[in-house]
C-alpha positions as CSV (number, residue, x, y, z in Angstrom):
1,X,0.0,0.0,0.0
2,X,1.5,3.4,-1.1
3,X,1.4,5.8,1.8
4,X,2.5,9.8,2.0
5,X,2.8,11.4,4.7
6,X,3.8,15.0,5.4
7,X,5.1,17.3,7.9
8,X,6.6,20.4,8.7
9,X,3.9,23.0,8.7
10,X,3.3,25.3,11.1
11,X,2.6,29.4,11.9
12,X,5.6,31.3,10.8
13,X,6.1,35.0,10.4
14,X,6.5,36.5,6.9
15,X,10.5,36.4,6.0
16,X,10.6,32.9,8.3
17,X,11.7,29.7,6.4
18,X,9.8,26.1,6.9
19,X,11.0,22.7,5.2
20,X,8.4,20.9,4.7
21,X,9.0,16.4,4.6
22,X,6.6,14.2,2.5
23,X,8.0,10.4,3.8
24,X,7.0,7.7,1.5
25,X,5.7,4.3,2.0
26,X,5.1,1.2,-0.4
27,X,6.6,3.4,-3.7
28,X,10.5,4.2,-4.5
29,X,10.7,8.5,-4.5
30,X,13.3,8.4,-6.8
31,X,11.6,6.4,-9.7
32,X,8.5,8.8,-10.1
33,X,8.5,12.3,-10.9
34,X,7.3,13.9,-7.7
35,X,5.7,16.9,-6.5
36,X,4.1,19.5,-4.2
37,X,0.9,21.5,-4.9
38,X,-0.9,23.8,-1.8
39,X,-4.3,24.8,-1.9
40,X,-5.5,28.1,0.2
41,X,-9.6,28.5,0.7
42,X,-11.5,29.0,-2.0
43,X,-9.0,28.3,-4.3
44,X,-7.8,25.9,-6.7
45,X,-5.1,23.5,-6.2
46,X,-1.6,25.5,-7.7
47,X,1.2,22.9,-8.2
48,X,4.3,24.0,-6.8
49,X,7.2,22.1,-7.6
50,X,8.0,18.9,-9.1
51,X,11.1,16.8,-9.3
52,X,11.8,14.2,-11.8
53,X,13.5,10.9,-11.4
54,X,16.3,12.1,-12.9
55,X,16.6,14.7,-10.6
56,X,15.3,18.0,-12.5
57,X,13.4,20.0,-10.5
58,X,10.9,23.0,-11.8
59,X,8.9,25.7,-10.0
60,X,6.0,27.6,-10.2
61,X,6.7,31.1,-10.9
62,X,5.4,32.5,-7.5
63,X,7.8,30.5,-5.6
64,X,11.2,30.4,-7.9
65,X,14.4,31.4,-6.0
66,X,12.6,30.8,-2.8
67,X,11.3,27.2,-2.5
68,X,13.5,24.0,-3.0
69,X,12.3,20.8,-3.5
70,X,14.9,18.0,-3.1
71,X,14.5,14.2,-2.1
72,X,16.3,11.6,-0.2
73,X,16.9,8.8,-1.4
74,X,18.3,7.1,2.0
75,X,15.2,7.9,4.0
76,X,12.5,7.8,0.9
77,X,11.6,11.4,1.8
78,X,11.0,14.0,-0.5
79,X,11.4,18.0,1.0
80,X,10.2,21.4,0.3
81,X,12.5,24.4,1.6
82,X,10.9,27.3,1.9
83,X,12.9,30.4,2.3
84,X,11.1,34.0,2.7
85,X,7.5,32.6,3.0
86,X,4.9,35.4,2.5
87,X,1.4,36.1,3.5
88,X,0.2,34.5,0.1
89,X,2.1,31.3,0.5
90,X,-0.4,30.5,3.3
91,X,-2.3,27.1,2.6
92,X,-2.2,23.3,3.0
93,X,1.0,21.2,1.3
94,X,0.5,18.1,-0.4
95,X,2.8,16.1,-1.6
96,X,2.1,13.6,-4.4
97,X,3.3,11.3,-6.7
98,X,2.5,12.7,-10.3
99,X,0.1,10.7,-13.0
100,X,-0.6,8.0,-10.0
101,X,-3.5,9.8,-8.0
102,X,-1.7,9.1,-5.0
103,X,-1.1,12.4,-2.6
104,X,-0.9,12.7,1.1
105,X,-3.1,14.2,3.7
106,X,-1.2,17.6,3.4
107,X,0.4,20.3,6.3
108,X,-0.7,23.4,6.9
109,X,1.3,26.8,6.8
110,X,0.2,29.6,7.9
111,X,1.9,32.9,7.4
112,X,1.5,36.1,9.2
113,X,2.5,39.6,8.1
């Protein structure tokens, strides 16, 4: 059984960095392309970042030269750094593995001016 589970959120001031951890169960991170999206209320689900199996990451344009994604391959955990969070950045984290329908129950941050 495929399992994600995440962690990391929390309440953080605007400026403040979080890393988020998306620990995988039952799949190999490193074979599928994987990813985070967030979604904020009333609003749709924006992917965030990806990272392939090869290793080549990509961003949405809100979030480039702030947010990392990276994965490890000892512990079968895939991360989000996220560096200068802002007001807007505020909403849950999923973490999922793309094309399969498989995503986690998500974090929530929270980010106060």
């Amino acid at each position: 059984q495929v399992q994600l589970v995440e962690s990391g959120g929390g309440l953080v001031q605007a400026g403040e960095s979080l890393r988020l951890s998306c620990v995988a169960s039952g799949i190999i991170v490193s074979s599928f392309t994987m990813g985070w999206d967030r979604r904020s209320p009333g609003s749709q689900r924006e992917p965030v970042a990806t990272i392939t199996s090869g290793g080549d990451t990509n961003y949405v344009d809100s979030v480039k030269g702030r947010f990392t994604i990276s994965r490890d391959i000892a512990t079968n955990t895939v991360y989000l750094q996220m560096n200068g969070l802002k007001p807007e950045d505020t909403a849950v984290y999923y973490c999922y593995v793309r094309g399969a329908g498989i995503r986690g129950q998500g974090t929530q941050v929270t980010v106060s001016p």
